[in-house]
N, C-alpha and C positions, 0 to 999 in steps of 0.2 A: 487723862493727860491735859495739862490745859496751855493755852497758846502763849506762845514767849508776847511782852510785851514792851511796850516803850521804856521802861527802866531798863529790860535786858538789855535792849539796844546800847541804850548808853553808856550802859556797864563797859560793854565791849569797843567802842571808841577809846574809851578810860581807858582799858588795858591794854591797849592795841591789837587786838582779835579784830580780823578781819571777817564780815558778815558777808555769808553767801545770798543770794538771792537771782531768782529767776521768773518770767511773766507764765501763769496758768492761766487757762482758762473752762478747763472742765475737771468732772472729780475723778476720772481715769488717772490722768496726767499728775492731778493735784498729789494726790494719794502715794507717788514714784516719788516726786519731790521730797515731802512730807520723810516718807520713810529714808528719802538720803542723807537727808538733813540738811535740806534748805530752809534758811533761817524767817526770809521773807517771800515772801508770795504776792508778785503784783499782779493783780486784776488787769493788764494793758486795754486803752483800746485800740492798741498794735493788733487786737484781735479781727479788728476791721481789715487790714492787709493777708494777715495770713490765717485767718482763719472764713473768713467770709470774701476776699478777694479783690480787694477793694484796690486802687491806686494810692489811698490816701487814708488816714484814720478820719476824715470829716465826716462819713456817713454815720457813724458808729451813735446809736442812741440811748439815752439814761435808762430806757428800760430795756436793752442789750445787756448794758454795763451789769446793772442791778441781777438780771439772769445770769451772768456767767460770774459774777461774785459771788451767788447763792452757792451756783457748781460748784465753784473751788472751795466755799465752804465745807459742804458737806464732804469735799473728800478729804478734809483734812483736817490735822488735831494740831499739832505741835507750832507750826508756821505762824508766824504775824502777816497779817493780812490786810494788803493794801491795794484799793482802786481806783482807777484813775476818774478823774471827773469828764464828761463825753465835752468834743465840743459845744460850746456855748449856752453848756451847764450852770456855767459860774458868771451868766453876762452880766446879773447883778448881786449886791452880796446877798439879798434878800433870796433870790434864783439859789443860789451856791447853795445855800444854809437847807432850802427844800430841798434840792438833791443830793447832797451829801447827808442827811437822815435818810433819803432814802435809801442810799448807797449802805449806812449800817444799820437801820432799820428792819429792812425786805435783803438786804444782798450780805450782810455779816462780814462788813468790813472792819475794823479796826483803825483804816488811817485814808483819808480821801488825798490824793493827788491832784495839783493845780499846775497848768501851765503856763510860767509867766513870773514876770518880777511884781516892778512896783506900779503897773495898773493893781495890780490886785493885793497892794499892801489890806486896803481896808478890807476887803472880803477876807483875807487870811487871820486878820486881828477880830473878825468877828465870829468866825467858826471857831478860833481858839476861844475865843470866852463862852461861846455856846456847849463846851465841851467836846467840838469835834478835833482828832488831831488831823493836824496836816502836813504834806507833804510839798516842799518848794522845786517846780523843775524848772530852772533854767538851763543855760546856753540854745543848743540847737531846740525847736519849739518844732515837733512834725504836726500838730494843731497849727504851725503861722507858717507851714510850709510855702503856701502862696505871697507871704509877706515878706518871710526870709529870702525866698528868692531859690527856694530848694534845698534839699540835706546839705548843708556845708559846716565844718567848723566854726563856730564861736569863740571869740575874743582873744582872734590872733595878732592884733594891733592894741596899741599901748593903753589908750583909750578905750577902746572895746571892754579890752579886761579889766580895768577900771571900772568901769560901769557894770560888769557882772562880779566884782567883788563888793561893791556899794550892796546892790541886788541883794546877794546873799546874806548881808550883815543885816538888812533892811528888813528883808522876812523874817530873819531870828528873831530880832527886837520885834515884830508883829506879832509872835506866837508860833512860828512854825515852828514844828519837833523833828523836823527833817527834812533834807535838801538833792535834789537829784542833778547831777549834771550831766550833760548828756554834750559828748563834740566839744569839750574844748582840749584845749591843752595840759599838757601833764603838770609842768610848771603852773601856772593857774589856779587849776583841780588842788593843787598840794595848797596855795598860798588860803583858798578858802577854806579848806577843808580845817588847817590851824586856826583858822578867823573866827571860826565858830564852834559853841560847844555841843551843835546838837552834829547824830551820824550824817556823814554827807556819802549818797548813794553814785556810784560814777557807771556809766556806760560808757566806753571811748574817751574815758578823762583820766587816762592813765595809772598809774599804782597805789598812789597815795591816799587817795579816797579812804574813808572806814567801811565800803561794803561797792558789792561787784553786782552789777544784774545785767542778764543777758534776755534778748528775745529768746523765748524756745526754741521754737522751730530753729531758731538759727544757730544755736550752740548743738542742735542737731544734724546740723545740716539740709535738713527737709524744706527751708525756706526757699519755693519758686524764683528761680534768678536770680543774680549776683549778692553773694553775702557779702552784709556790710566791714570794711576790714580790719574792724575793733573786733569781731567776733573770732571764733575758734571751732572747727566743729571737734569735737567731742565723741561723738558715735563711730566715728570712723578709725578710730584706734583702742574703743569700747567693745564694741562688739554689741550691747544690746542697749536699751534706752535707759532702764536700772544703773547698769555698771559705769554708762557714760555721764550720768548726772552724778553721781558720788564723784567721778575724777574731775569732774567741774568744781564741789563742793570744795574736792582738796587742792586743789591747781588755786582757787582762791585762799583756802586758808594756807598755806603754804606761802603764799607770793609769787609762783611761777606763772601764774596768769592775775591781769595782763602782761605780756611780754614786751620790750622795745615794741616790736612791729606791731601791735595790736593799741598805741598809742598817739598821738599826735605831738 
């Protein structure tokens, strides 16, 4: 079986198929997803919070990333496989470029994820032409947590969102092959998500997005302390972790999630 890939992706923007997607991080877990038919599989280093217990993803390091890329690897066939770049991975483009090979290299990634706009136009127009794809996240940054000023929504003022619709067009035109927004608004989420022709990925960016991704844990419910309130758990009207990740899969290809309240 071989792994869906960046045309499939786009195929399904084209047709309006909404793409399922959730964060792995071992090949136990990988392997559940895989067989439900989750369509992407992010490598997080959301793995730094709930998997190693972190306040923050800033701990998390490239040869973390690269280890728990490998795991999800191996547990899985069918998934497009994507990891996020550790902080301050990418502090230069030349930096970026050594660890995203290593990231598909040693960890069997398919697509590196970058956190950030237009600091990092050039590192993203440089990995596209090296052949690596990538992945553009804006709005909320939990790498610029300390910057942002804490988890809060993105580009609730006129301006704001101005400036992350700029963003998004700006990385397309750089080479990226895909977009993640993460906290903003639904209205927003929709106006970019038209702006551009590549998949744009939403967490808490309302319905309109072409693909859904959730922390795990958190679409589990398993996540220590207050879930975030874009999420959903899932298991609790599941019954096991199998059964609750297919109704995730179909809650998004459906369009029943996300919901109103699971929106901003």
């Amino acid at each position: 079986m071989s792994r869906l890939s960046i045309s499939n992706l786009r195929e399904r923007k084209q047709t309006g198929e909404k793409i399922a997607c959730l964060t792995a991080y071992d090949a136990s877990f990988a392997r559940i997803l895989d067989d439900a038919g989750v369509e992407l599989l992010l490598v997080g280093d959301s793995l730094g919070m709930v998997v190693q217990g972190h306040d923050t993803t800033l701990p998390v390091s490239l040869d973390e990333m690269v280890y728990h890329a490998r795991a999800v690897a191996a547990g899985s066939q069918r998934a497009f496989l994507m990891a996020d770049m550790p902080f301050l991975g990418d502090a230069t483009p030349a930096q970026a470029l050594t660890s995203a090979g290593r990231l598909m290299k040693e960890g069997g990634a398919q697509m590196v994820k970058l956190e950030g706009g237009m600091p990092l136009r050039e590192t993203v127009h440089l990995l596209s032409t090296r052949g690596v794809p990538v992945c553009s996240h804006l709005g909320l940054l939990p790498q610029s947590v300390h910057k942002q000023g804490g988890y809060r929504v993105q580009g609730r003022d006129a301006e704001s969102a101005q400036t992350l619709l700029e963003e998004a067009r700006e990385m397309a035109a750089a080479g990226a092959d895909m977009l993640l927004l993460e906290c903003v608004p639904a209205e927003l989420a929709a106006r970019i998500t038209e702006s551009v022709a590549i998949p744009v990925i939403g967490i808490g960016a309302g319905p309109s997005v072409d693909a859904q991704v959730l922390v795990l844990y958190d679409m589990l419910g398993i996540t220590p302390g207050r879930r975030p309130s874009f999420s959903r758990d899932f298991l609790a009207a599941s019954g096991d972790v199998p059964a609750a990740v297919a109704a995730y899969v179909q809650a998004v290809k459906d369009g029943s999630f996300p919901a109103p309240e699971h929106s901003f």
